[in-house]
VOTOR-643328 format. One record per atom (N, C-alpha, C, O): residue number from 1; residue in three letters; atom name; x, z, y. Coordinates in steps of 0.1 Angstrom, whole numbers, padded with zeros to 4 digits. Each point is the difference from the previous one (the first is absolute). Layout:
// residues N
- n / res / atom / px / pz / py
- NUM / ALA / CA / X / Z / Y .
...
END
This chain:
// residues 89
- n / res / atom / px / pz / py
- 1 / UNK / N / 0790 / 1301 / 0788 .
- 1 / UNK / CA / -0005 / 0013 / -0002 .
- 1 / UNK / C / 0007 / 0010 / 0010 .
- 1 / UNK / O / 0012 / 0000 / 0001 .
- 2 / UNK / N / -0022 / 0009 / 0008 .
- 2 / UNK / CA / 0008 / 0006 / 0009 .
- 2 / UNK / C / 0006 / 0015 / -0009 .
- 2 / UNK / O / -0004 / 0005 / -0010 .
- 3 / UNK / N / 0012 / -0003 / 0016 .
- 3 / UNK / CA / 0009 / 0009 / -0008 .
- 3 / UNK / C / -0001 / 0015 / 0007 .
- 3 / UNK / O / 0007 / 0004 / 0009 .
- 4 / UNK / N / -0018 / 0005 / -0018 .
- 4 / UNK / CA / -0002 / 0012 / 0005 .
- 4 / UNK / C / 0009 / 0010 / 0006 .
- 4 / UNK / O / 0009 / 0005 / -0008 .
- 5 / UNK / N / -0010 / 0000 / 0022 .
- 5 / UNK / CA / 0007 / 0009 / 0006 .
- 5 / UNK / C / -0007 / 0017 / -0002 .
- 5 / UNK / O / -0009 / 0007 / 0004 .
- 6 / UNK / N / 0021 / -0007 / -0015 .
- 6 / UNK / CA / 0000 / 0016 / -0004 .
- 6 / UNK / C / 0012 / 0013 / 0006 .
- 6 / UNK / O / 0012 / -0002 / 0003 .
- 7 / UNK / N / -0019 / 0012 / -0003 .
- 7 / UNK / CA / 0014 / 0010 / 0006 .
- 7 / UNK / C / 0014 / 0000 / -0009 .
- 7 / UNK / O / -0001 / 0005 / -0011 .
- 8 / UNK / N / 0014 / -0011 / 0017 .
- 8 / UNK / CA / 0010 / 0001 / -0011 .
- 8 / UNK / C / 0007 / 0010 / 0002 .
- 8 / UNK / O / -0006 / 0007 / 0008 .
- 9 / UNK / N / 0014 / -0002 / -0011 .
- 9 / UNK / CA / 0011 / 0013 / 0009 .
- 9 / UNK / C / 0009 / -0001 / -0010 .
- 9 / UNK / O / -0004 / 0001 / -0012 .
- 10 / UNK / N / 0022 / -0003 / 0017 .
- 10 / UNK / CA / 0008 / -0003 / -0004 .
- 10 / UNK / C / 0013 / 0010 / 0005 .
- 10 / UNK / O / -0001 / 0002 / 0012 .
- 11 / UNK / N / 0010 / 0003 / -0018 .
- 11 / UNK / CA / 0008 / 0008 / 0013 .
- 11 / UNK / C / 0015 / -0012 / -0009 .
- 11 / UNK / O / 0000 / -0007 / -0010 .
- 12 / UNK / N / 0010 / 0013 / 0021 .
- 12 / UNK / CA / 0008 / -0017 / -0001 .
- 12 / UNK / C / 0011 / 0013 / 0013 .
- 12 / UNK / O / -0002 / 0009 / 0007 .
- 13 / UNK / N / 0015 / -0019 / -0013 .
- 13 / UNK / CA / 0009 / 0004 / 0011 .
- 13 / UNK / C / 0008 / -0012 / 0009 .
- 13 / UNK / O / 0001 / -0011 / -0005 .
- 14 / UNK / N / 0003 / 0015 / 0018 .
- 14 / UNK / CA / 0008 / -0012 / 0012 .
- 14 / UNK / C / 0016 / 0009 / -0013 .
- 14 / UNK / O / 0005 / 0010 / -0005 .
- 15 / UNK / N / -0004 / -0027 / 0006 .
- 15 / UNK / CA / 0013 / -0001 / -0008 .
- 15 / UNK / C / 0008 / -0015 / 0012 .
- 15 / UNK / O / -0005 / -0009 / 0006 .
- 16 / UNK / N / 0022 / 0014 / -0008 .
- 16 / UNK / CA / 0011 / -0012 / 0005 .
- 16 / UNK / C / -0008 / -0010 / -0003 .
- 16 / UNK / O / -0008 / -0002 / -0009 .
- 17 / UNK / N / 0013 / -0008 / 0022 .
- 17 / UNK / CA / -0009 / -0016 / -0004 .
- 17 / UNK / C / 0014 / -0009 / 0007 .
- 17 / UNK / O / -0004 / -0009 / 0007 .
- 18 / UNK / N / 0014 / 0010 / -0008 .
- 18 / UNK / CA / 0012 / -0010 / 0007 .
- 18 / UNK / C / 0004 / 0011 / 0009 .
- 18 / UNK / O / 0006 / 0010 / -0003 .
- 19 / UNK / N / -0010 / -0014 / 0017 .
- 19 / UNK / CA / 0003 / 0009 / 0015 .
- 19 / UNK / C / -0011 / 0007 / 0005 .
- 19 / UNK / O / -0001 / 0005 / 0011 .
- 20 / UNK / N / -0011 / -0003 / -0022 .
- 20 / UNK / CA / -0012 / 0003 / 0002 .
- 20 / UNK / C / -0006 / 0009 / -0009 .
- 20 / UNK / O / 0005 / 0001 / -0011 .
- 21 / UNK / N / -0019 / 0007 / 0014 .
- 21 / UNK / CA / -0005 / 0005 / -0015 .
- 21 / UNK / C / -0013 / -0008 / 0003 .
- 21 / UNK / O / -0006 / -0004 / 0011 .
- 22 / UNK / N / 0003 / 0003 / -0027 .
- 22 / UNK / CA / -0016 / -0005 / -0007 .
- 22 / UNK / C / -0009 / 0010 / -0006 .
- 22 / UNK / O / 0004 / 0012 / -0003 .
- 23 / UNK / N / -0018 / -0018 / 0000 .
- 23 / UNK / CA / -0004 / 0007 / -0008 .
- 23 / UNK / C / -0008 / -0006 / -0010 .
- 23 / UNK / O / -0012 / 0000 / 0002 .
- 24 / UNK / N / 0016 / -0005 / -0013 .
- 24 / UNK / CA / -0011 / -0005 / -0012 .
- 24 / UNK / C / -0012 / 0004 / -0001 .
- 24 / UNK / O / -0002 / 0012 / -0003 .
- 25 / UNK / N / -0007 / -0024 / 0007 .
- 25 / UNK / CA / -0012 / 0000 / 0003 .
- 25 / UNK / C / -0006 / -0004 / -0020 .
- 25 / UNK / O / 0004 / -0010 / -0005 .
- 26 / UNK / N / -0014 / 0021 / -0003 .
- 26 / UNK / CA / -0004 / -0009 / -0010 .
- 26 / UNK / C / -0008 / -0013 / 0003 .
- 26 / UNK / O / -0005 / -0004 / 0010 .
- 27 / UNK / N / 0006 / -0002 / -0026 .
- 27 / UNK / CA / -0005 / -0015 / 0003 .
- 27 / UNK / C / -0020 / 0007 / -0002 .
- 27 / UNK / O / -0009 / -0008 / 0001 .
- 28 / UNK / N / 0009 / 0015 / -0003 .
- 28 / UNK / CA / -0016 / 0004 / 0001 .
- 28 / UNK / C / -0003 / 0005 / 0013 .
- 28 / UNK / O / -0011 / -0004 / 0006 .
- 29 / UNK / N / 0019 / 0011 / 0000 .
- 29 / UNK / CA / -0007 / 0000 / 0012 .
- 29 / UNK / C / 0000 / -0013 / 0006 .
- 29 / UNK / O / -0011 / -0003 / 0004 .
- 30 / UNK / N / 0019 / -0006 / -0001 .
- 30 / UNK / CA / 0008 / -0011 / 0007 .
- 30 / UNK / C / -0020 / -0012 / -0002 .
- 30 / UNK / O / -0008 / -0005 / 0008 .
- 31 / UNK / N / 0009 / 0008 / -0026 .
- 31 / UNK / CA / -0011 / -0006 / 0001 .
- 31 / UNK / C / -0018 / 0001 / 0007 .
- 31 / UNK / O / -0008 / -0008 / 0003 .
- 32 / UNK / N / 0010 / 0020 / -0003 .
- 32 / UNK / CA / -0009 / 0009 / 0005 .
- 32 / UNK / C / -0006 / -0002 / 0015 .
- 32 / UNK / O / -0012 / 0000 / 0005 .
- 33 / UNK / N / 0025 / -0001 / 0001 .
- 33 / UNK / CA / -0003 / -0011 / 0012 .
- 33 / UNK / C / 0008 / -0002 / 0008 .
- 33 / UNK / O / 0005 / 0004 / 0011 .
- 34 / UNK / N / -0005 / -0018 / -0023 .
- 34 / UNK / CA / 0001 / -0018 / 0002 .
- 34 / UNK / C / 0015 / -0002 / 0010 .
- 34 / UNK / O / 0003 / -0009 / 0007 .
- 35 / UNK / N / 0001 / 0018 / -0010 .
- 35 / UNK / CA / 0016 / -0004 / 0001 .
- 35 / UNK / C / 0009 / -0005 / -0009 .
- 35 / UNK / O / 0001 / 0005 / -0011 .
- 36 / UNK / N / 0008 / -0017 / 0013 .
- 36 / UNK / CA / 0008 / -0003 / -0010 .
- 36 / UNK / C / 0014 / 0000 / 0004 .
- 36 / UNK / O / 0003 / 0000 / 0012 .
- 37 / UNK / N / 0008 / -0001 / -0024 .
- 37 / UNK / CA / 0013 / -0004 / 0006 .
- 37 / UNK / C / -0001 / -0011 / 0011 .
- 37 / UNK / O / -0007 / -0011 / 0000 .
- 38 / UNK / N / 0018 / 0017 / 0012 .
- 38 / UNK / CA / 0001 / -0007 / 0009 .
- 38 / UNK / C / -0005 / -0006 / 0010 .
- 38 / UNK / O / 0004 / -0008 / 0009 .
- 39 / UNK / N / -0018 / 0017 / -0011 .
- 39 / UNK / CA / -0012 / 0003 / 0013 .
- 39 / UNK / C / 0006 / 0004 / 0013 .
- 39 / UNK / O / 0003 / 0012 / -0003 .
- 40 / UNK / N / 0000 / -0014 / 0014 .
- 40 / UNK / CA / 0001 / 0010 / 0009 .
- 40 / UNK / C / -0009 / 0010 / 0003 .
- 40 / UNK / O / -0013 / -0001 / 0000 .
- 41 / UNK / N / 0020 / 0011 / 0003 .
- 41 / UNK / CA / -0012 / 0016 / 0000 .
- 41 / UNK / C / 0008 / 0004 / 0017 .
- 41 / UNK / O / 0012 / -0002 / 0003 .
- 42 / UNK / N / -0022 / 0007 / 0005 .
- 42 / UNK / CA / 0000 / 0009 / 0010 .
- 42 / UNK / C / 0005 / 0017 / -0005 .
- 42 / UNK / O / -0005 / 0004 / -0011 .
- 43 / UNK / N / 0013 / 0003 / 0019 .
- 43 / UNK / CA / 0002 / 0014 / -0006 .
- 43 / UNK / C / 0000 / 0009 / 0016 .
- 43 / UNK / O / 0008 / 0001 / 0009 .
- 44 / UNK / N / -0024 / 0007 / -0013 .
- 44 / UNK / CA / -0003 / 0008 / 0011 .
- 44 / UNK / C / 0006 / 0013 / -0004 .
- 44 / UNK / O / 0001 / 0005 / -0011 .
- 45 / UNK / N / 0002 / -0001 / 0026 .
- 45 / UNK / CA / 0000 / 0015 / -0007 .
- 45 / UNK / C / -0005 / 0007 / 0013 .
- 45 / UNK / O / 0003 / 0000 / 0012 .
- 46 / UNK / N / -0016 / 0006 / -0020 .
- 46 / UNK / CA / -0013 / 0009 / 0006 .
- 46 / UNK / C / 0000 / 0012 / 0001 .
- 46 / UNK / O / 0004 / 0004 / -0011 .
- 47 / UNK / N / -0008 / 0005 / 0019 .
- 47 / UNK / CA / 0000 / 0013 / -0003 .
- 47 / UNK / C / 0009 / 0006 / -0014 .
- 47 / UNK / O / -0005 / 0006 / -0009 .
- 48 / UNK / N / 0021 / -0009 / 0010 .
- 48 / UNK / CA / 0005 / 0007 / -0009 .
- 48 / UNK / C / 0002 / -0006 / -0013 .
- 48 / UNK / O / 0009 / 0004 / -0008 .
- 49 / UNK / N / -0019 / -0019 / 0004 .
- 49 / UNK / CA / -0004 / -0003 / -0009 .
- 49 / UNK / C / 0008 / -0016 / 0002 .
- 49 / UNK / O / 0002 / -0005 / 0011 .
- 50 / UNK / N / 0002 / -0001 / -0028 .
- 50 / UNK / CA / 0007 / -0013 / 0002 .
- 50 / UNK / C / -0013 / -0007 / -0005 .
- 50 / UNK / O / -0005 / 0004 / -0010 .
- 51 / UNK / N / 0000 / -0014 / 0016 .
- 51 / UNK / CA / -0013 / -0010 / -0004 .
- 51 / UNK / C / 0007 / -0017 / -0002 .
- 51 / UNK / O / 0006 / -0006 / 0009 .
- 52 / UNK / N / -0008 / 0002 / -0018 .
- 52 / UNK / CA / 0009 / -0009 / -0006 .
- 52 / UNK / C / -0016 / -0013 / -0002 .
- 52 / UNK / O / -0008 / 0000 / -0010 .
- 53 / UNK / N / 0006 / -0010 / 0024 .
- 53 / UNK / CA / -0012 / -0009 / -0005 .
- 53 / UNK / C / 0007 / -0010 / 0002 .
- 53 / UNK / O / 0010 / -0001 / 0008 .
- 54 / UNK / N / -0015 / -0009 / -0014 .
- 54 / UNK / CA / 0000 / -0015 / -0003 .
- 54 / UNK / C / -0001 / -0006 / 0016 .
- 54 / UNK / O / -0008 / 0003 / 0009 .
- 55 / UNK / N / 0018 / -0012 / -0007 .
- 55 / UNK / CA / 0001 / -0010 / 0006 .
- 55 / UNK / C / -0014 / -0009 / 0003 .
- 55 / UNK / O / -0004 / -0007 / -0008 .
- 56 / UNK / N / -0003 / 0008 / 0019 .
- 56 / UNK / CA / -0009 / -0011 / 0001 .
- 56 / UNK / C / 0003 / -0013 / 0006 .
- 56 / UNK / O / -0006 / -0003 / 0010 .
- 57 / UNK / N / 0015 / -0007 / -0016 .
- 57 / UNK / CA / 0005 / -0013 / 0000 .
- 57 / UNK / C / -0008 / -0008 / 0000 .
- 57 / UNK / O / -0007 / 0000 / -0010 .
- 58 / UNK / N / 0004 / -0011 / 0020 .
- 58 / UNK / CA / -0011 / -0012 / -0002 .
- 58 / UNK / C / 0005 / -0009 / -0007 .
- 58 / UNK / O / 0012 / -0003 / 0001 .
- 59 / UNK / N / -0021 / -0001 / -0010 .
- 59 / UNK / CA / 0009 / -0008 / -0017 .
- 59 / UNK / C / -0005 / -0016 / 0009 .
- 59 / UNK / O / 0003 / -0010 / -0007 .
- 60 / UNK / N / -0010 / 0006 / 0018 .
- 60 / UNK / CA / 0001 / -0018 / 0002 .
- 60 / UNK / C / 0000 / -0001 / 0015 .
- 60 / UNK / O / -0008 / 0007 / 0007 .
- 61 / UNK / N / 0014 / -0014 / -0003 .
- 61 / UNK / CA / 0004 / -0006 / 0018 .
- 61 / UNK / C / -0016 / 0004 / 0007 .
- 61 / UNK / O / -0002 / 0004 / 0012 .
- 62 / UNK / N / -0006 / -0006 / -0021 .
- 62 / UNK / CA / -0015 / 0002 / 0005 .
- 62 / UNK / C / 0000 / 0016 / 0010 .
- 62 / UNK / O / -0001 / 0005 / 0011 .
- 63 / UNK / N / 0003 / -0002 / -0025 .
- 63 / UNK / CA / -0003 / 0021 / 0002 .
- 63 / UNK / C / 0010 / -0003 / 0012 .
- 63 / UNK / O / -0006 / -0002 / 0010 .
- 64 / UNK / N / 0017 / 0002 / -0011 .
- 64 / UNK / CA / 0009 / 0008 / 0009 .
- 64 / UNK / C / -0003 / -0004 / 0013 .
- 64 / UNK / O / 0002 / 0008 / 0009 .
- 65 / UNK / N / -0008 / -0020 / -0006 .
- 65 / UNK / CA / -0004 / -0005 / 0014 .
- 65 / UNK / C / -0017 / 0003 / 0005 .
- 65 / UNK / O / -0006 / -0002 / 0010 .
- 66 / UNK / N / 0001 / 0007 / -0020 .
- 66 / UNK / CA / -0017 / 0006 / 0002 .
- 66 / UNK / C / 0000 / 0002 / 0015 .
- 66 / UNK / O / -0007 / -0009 / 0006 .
- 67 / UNK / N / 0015 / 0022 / 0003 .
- 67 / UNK / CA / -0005 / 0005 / 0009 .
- 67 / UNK / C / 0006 / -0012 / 0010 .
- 67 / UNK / O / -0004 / 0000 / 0011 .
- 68 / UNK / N / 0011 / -0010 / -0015 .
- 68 / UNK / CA / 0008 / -0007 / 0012 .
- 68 / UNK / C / -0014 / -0009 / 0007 .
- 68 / UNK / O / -0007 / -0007 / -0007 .
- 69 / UNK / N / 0007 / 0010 / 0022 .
- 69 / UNK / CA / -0007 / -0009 / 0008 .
- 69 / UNK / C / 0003 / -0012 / 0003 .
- 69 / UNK / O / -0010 / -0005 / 0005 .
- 70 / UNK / N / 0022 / -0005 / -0006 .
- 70 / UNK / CA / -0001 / -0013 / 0001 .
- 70 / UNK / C / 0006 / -0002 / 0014 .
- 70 / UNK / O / 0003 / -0011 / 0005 .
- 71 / UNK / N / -0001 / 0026 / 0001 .
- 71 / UNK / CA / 0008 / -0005 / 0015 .
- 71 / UNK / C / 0009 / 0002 / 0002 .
- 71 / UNK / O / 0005 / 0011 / -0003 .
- 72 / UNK / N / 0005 / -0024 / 0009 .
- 72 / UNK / CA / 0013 / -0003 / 0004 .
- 72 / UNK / C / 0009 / 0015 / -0001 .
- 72 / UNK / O / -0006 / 0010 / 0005 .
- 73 / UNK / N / 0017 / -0009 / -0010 .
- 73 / UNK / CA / 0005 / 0015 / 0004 .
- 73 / UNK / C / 0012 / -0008 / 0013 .
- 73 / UNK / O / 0007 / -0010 / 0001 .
- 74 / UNK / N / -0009 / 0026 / 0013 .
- 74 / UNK / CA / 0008 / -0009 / 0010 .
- 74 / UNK / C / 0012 / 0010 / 0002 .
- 74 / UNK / O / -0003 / 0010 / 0006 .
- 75 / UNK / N / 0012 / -0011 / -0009 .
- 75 / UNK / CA / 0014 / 0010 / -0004 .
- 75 / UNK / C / 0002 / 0002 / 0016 .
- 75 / UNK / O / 0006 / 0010 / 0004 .
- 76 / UNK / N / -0012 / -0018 / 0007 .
- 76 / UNK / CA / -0001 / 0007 / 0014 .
- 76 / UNK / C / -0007 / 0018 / 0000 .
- 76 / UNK / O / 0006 / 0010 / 0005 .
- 77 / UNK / N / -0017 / -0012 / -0009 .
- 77 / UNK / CA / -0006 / 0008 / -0004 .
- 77 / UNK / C / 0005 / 0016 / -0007 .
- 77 / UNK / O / -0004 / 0011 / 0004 .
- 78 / UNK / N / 0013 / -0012 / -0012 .
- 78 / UNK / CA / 0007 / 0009 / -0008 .
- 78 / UNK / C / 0011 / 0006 / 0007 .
- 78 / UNK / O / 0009 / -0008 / 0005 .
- 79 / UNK / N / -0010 / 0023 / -0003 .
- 79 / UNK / CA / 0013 / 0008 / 0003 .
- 79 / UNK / C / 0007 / 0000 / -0009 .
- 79 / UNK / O / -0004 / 0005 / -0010 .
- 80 / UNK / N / 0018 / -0010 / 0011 .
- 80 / UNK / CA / 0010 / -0003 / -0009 .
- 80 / UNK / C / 0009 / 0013 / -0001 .
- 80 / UNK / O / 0007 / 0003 / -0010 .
- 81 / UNK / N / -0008 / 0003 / 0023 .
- 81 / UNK / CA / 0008 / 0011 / 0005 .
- 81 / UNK / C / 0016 / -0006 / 0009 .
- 81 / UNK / O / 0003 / -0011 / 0003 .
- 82 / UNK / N / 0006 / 0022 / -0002 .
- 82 / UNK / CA / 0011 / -0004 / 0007 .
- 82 / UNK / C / 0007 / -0008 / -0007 .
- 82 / UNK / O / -0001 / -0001 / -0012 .
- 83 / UNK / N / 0013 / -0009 / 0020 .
- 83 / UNK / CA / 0005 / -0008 / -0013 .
- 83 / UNK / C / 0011 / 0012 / -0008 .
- 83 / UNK / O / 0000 / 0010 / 0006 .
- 84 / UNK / N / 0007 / -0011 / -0017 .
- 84 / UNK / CA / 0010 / 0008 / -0001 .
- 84 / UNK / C / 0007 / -0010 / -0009 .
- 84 / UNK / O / -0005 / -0010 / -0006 .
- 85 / UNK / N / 0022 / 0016 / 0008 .
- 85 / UNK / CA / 0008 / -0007 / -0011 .
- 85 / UNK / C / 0003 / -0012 / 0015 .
- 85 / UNK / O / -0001 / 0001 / 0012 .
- 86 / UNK / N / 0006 / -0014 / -0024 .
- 86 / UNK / CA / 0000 / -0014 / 0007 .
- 86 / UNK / C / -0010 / -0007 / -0001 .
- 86 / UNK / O / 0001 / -0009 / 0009 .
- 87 / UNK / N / -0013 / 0007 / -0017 .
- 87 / UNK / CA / -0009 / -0006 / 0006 .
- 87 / UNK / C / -0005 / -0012 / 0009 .
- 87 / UNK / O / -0002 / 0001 / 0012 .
- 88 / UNK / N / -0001 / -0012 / -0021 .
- 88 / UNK / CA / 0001 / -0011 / 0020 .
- 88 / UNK / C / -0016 / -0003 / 0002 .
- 88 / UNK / O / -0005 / -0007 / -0007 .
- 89 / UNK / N / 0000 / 0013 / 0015 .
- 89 / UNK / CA / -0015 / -0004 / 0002 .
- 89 / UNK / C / -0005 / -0007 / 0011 .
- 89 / UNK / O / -0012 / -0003 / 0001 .
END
């Protein structure tokens, strides 16, 4: 059953999180959309505004390779840039 997206509106405060602040997300919005504990989420910040979306992670070897063409990769080919450090190339 798909699970209807309705307008939620929640107000919530950034509170201490260790060396960091959080903000508790409800488990109704979370459901709302289709985020769960432990999802990775992207956090834009747009015109002024914090935009908090879901990770689009390819869940099988398939997805993640869709765009790949099948041709040799030639590390000649690749600007590595200068060497730095010690490095032995």
């Amino acid at each position: 059953m798909e699970m209807k997206k309705i307008p939620i509106s929640y107000r919530t405060k950034i509170s201490k999180w260790g060396n960091s602040n959080g903000v508790r997300i409800p488990q109704e919005i979370l459901d709302n959309i289709n985020i769960k504990q432990n999802d990775e989420v992207d956090l834009i910040v747009e015109k002024g505004e914090l935009i908090i979306k879901k990770r689009d992670t390819p869940s099988t070897l398939k997805e993640l390779f869709k765009d790949y063409n099948q041709e040799p990769f030639n590390e000649g080919e690749f600007n590595w840039g200068e060497n730095k450090g010690n490095e032995y190339w």
